[in-house]
Biopython code that builds the backbone (N, CA, C, O; Angstrom):
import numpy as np
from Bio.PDB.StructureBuilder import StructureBuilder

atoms = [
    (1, "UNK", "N", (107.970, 128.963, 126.891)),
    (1, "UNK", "CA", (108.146, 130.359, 126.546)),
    (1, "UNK", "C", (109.260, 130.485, 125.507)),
    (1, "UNK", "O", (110.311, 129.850, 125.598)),
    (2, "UNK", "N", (108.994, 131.291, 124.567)),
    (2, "UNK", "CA", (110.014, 131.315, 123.346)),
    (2, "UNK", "C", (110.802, 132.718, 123.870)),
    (2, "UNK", "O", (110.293, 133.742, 124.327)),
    (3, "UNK", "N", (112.434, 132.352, 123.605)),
    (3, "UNK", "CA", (113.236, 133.163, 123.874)),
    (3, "UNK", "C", (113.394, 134.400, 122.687)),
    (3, "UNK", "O", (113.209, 134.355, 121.471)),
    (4, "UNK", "N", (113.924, 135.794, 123.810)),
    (4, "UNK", "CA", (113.754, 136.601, 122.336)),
    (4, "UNK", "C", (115.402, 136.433, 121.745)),
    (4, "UNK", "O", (116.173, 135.650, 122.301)),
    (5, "UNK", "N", (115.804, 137.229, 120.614)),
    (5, "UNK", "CA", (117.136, 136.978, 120.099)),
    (5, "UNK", "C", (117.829, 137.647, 120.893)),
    (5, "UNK", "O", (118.728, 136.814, 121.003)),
    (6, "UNK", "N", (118.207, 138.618, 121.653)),
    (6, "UNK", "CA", (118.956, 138.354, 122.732)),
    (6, "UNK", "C", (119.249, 137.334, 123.546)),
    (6, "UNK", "O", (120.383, 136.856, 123.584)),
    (7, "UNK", "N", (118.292, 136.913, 124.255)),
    (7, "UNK", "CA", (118.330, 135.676, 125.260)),
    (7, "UNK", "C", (119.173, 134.559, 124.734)),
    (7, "UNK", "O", (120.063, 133.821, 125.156)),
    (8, "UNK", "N", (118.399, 134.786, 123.454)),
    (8, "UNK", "CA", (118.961, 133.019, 123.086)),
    (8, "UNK", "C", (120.367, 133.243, 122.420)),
    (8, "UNK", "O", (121.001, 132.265, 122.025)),
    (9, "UNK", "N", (120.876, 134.555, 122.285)),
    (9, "UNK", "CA", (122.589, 135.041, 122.056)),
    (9, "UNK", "C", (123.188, 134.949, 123.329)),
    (9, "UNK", "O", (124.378, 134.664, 123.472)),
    (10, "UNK", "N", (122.435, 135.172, 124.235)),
    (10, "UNK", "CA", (123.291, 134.752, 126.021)),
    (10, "UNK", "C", (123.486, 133.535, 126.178)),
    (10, "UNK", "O", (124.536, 133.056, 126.608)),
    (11, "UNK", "N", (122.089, 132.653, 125.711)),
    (11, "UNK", "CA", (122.819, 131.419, 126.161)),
    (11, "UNK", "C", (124.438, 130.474, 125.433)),
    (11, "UNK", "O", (124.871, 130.867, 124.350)),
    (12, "UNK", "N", (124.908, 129.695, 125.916)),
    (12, "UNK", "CA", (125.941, 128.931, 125.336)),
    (12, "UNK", "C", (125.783, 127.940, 124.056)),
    (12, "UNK", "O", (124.804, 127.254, 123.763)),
    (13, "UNK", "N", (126.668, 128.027, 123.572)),
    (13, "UNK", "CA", (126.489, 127.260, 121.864)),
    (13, "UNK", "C", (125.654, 126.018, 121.967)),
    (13, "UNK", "O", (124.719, 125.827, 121.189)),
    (14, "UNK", "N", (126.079, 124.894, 123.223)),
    (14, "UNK", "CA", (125.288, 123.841, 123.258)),
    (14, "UNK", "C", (123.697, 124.185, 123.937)),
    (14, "UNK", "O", (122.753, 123.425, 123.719)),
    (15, "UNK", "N", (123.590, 125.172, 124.603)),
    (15, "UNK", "CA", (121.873, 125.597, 124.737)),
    (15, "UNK", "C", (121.530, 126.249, 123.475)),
    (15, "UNK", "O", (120.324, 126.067, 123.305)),
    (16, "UNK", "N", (121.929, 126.789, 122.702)),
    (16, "UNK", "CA", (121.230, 127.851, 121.637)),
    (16, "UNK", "C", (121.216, 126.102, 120.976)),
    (16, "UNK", "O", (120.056, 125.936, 120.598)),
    (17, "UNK", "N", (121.838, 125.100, 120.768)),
    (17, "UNK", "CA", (121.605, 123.655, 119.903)),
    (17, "UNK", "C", (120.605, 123.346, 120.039)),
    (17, "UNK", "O", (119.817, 123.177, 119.109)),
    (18, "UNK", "N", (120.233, 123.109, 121.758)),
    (18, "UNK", "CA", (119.116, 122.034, 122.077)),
    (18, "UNK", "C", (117.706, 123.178, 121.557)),
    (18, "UNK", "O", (116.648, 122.863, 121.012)),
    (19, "UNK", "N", (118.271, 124.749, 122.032)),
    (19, "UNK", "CA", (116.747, 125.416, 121.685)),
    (19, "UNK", "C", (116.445, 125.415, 120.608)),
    (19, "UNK", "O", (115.292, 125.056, 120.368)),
    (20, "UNK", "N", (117.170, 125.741, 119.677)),
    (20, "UNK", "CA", (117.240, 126.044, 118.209)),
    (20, "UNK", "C", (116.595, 124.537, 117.559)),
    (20, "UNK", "O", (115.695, 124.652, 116.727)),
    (21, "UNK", "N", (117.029, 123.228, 117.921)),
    (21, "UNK", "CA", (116.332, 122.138, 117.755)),
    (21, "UNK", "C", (114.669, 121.588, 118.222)),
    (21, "UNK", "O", (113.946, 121.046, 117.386)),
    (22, "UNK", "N", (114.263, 121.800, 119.519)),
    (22, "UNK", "CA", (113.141, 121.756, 120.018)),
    (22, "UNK", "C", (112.573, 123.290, 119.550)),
    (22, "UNK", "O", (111.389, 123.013, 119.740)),
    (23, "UNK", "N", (112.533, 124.577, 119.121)),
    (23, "UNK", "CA", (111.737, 125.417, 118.899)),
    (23, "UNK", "C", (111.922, 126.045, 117.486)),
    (23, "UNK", "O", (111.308, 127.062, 117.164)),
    (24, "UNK", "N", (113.109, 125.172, 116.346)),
    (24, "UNK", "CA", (113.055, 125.953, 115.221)),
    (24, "UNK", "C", (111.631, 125.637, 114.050)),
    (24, "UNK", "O", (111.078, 124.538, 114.054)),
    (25, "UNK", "N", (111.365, 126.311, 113.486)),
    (25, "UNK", "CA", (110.614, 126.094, 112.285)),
    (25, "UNK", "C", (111.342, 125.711, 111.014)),
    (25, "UNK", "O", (112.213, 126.517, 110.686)),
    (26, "UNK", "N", (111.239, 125.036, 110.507)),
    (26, "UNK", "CA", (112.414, 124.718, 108.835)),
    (26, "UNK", "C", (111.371, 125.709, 108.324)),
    (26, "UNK", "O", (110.178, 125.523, 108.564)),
    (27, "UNK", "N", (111.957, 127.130, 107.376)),
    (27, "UNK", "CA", (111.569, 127.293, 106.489)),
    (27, "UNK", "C", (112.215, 127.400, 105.059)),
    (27, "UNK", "O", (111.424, 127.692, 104.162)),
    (28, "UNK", "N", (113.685, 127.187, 104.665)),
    (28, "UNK", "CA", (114.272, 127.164, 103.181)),
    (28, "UNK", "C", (115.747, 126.474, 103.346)),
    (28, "UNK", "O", (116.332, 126.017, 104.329)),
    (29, "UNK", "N", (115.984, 126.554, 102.410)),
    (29, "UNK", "CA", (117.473, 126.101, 101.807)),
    (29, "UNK", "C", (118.218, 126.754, 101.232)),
    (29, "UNK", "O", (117.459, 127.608, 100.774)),
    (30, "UNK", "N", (119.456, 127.073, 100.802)),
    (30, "UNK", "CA", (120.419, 127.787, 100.200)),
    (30, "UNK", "C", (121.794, 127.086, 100.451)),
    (30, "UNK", "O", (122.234, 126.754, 101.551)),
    (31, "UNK", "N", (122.436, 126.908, 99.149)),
    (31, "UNK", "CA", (124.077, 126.266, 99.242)),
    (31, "UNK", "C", (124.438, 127.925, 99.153)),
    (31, "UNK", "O", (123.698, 128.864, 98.859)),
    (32, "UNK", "N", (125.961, 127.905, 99.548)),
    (32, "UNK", "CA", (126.523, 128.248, 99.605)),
    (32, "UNK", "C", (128.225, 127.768, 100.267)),
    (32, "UNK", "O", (128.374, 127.333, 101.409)),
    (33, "UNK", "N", (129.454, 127.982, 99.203)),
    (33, "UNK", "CA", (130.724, 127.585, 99.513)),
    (33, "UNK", "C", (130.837, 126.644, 100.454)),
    (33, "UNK", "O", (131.350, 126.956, 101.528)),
    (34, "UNK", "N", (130.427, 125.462, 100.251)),
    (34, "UNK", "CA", (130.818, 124.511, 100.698)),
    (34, "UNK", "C", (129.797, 124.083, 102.040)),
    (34, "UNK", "O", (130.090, 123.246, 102.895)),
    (35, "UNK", "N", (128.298, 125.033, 101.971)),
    (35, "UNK", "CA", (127.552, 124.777, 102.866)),
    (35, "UNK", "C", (126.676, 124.342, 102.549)),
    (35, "UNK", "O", (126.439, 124.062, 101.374)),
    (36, "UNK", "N", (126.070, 124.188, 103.311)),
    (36, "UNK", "CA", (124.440, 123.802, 103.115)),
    (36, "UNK", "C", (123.513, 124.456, 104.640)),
    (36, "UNK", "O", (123.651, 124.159, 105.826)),
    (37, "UNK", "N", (122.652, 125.352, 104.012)),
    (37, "UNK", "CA", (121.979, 126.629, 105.022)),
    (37, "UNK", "C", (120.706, 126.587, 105.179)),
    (37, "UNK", "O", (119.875, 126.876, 104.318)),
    (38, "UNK", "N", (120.517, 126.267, 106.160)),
    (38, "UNK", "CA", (119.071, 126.186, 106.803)),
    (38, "UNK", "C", (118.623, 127.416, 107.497)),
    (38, "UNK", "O", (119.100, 128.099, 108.402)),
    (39, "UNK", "N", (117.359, 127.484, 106.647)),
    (39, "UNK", "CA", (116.982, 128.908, 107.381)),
    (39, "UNK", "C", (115.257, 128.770, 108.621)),
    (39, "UNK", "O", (114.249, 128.406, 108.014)),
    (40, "UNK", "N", (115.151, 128.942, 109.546)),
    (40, "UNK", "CA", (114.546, 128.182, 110.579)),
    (40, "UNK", "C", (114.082, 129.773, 111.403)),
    (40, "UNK", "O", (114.983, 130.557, 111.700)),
    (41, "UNK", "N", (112.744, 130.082, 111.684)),
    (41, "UNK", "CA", (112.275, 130.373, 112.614)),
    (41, "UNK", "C", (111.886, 130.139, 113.934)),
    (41, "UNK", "O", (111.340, 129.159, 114.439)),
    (42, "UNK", "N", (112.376, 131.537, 114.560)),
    (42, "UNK", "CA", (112.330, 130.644, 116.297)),
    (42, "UNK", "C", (111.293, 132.160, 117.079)),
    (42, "UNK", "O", (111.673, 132.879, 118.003)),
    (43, "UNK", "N", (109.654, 132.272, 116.146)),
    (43, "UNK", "CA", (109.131, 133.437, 117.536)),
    (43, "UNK", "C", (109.596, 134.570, 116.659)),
    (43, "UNK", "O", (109.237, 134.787, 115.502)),
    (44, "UNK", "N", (110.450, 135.261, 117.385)),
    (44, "UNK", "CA", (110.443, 136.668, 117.296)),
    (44, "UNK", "C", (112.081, 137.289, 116.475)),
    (44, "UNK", "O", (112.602, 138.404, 116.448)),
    (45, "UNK", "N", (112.599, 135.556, 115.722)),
    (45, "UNK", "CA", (113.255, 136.016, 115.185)),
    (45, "UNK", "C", (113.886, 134.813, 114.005)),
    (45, "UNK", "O", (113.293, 133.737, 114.074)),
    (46, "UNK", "N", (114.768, 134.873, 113.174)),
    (46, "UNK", "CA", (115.553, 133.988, 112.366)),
    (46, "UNK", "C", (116.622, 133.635, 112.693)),
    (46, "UNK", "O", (117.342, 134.403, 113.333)),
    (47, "UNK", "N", (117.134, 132.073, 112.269)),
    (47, "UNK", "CA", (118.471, 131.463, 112.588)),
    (47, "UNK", "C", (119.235, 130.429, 111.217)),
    (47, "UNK", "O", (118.523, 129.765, 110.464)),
    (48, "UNK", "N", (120.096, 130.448, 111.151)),
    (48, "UNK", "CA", (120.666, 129.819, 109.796)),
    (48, "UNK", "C", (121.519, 129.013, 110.487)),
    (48, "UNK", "O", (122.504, 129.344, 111.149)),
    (49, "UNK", "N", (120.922, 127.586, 110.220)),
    (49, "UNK", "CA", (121.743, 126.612, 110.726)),
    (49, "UNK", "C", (122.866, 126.060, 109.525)),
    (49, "UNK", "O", (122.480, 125.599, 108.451)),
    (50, "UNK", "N", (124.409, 126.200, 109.927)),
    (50, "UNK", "CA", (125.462, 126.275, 108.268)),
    (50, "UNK", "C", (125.931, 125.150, 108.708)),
    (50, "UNK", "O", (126.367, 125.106, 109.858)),
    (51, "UNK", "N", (125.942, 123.782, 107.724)),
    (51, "UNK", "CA", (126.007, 122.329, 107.933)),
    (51, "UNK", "C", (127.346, 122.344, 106.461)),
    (51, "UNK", "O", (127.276, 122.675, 105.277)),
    (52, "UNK", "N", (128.403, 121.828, 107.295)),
    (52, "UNK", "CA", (129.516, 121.561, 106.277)),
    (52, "UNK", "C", (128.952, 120.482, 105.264)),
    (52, "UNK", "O", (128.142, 119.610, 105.576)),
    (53, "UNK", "N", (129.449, 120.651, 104.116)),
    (53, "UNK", "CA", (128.819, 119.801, 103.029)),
    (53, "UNK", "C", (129.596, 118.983, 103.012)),
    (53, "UNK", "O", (129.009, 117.901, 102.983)),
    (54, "UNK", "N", (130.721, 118.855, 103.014)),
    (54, "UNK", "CA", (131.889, 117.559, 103.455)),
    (54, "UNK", "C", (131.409, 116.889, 104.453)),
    (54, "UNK", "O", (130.967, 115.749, 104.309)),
    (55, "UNK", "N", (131.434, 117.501, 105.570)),
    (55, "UNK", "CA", (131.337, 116.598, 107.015)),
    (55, "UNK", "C", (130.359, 116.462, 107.395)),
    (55, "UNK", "O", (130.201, 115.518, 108.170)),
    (56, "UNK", "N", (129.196, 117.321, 107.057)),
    (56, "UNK", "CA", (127.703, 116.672, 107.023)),
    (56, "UNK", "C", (128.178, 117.063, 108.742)),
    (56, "UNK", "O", (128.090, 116.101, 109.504)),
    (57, "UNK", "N", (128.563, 118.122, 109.237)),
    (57, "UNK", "CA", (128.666, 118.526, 110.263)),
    (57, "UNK", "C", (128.340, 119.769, 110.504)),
    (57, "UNK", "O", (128.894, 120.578, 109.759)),
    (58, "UNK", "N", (127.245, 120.432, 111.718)),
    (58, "UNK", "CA", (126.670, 121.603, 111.955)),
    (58, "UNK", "C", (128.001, 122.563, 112.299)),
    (58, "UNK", "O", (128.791, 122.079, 113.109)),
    (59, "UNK", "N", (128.239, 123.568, 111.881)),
    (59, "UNK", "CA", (129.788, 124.874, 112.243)),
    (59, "UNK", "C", (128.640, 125.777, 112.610)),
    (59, "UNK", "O", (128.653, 125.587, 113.826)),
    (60, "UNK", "N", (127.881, 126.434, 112.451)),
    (60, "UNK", "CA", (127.215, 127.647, 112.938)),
    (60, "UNK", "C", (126.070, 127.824, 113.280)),
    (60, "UNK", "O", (125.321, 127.221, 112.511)),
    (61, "UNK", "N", (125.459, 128.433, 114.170)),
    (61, "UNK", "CA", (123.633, 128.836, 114.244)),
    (61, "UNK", "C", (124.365, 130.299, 114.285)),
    (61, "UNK", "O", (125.286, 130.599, 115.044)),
    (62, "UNK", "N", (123.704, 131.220, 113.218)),
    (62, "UNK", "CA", (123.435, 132.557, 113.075)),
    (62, "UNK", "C", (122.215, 133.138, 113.200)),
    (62, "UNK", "O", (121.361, 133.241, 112.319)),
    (63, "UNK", "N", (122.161, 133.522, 114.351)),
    (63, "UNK", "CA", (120.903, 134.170, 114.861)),
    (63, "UNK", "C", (120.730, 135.708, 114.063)),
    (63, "UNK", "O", (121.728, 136.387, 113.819)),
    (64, "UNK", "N", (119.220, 136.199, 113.661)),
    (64, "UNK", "CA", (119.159, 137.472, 113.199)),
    (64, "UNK", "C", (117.778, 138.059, 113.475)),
    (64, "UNK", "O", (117.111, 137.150, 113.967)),
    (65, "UNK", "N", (117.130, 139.052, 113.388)),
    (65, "UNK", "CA", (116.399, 139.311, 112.796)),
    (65, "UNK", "C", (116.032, 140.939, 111.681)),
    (65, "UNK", "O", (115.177, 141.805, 111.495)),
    (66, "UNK", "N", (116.868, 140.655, 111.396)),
    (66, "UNK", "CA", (117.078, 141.416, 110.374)),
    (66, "UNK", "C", (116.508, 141.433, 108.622)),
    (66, "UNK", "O", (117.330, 140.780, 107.978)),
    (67, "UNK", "N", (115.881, 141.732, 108.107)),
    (67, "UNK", "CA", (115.030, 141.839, 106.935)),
    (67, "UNK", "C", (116.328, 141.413, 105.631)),
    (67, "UNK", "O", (116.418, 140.420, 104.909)),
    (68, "UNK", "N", (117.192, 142.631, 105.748)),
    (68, "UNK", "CA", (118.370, 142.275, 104.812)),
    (68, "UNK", "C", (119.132, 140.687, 104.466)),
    (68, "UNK", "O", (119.603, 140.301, 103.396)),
    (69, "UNK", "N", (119.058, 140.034, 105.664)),
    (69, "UNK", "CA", (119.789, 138.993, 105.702)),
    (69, "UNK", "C", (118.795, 137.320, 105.453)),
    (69, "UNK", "O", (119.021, 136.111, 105.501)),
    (70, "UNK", "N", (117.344, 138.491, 105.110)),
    (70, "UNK", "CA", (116.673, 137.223, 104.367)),
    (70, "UNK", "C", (116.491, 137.339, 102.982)),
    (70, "UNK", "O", (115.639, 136.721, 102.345)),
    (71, "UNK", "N", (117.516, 138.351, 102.399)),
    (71, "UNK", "CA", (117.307, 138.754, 101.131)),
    (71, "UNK", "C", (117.718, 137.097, 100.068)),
    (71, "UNK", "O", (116.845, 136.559, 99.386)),
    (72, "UNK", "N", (119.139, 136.564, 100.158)),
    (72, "UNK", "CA", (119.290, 135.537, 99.702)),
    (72, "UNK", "C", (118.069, 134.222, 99.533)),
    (72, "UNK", "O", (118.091, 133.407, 98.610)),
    (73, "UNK", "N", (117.042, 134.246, 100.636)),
    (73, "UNK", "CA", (115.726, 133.237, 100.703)),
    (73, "UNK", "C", (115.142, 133.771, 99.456)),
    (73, "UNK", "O", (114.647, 133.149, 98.516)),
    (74, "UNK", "N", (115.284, 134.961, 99.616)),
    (74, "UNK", "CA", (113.837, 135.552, 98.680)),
    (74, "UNK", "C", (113.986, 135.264, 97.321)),
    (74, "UNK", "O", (112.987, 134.969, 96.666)),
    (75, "UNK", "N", (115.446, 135.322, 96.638)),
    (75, "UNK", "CA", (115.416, 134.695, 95.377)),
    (75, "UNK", "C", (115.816, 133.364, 95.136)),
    (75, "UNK", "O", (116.651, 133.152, 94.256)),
    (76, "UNK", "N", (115.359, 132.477, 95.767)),
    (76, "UNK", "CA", (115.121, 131.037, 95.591)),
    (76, "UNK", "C", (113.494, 130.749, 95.407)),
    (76, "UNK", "O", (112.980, 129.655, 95.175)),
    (77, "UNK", "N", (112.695, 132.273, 95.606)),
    (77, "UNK", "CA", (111.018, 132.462, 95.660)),
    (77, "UNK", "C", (110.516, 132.651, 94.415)),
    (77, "UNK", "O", (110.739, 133.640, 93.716)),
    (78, "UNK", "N", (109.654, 131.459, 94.042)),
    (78, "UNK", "CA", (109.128, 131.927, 92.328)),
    (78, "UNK", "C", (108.066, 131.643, 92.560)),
    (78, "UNK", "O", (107.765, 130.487, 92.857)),
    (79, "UNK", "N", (107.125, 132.703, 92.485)),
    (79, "UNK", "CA", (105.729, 132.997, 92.132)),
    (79, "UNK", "C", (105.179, 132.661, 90.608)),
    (79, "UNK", "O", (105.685, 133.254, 89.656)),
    (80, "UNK", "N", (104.289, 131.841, 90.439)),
    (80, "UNK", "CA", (103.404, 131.793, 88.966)),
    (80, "UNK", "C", (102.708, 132.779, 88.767)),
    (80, "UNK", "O", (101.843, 133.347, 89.434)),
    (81, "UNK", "N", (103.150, 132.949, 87.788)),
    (81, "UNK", "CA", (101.896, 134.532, 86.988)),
    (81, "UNK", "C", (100.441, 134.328, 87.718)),
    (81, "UNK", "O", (99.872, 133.239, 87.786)),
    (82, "UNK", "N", (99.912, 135.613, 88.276)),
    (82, "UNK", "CA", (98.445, 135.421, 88.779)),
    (82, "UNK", "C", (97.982, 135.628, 87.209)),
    (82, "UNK", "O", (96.790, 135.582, 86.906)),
]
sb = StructureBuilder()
sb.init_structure("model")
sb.init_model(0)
sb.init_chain("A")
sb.init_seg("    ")
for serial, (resi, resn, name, xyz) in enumerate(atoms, 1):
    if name == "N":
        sb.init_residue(resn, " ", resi, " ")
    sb.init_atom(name, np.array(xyz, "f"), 0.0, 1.0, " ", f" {name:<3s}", serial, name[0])
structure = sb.get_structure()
């Protein structure tokens, strides 16, 4: 059963890891200051996994589902002329 974004904001940093790992989808990329941002579907909502670019070490899962905060994906999106 896929958790909704509440649920999976209740659970603890090392459960939102293991879920966010066994149920994310990879869908894009984006640097940003010293990151590197994975943007990953989980069901009924979005998560941005922020991987230090130095330490090649995970600092955040930002859970959302919010339209605005996939605005940054969208212009990394290039469509060819129909």
């Amino acid at each position: 059963m896929l958790l909704s974004l509440a649920q999976f904001r209740d659970l603890s940093y090392g459960e939102q890891a293991a879920y966010f790992t066994a149920h994310g989808t990879y869908l894009a990329r984006r640097l940003t200051a010293g990151f590197d941002v994975h943007l990953y579907h989980l069901g009924s909502f979005f998560c941005e996994e922020w991987v230090c670019q130095t330490q090649n070490e995970l600092r955040l899962l930002r859970p959302f589902n919010s339209n605005t905060k996939l605005l940054p994906y969208a212009e990394l999106v290039h469509l060819p002329s129909l």
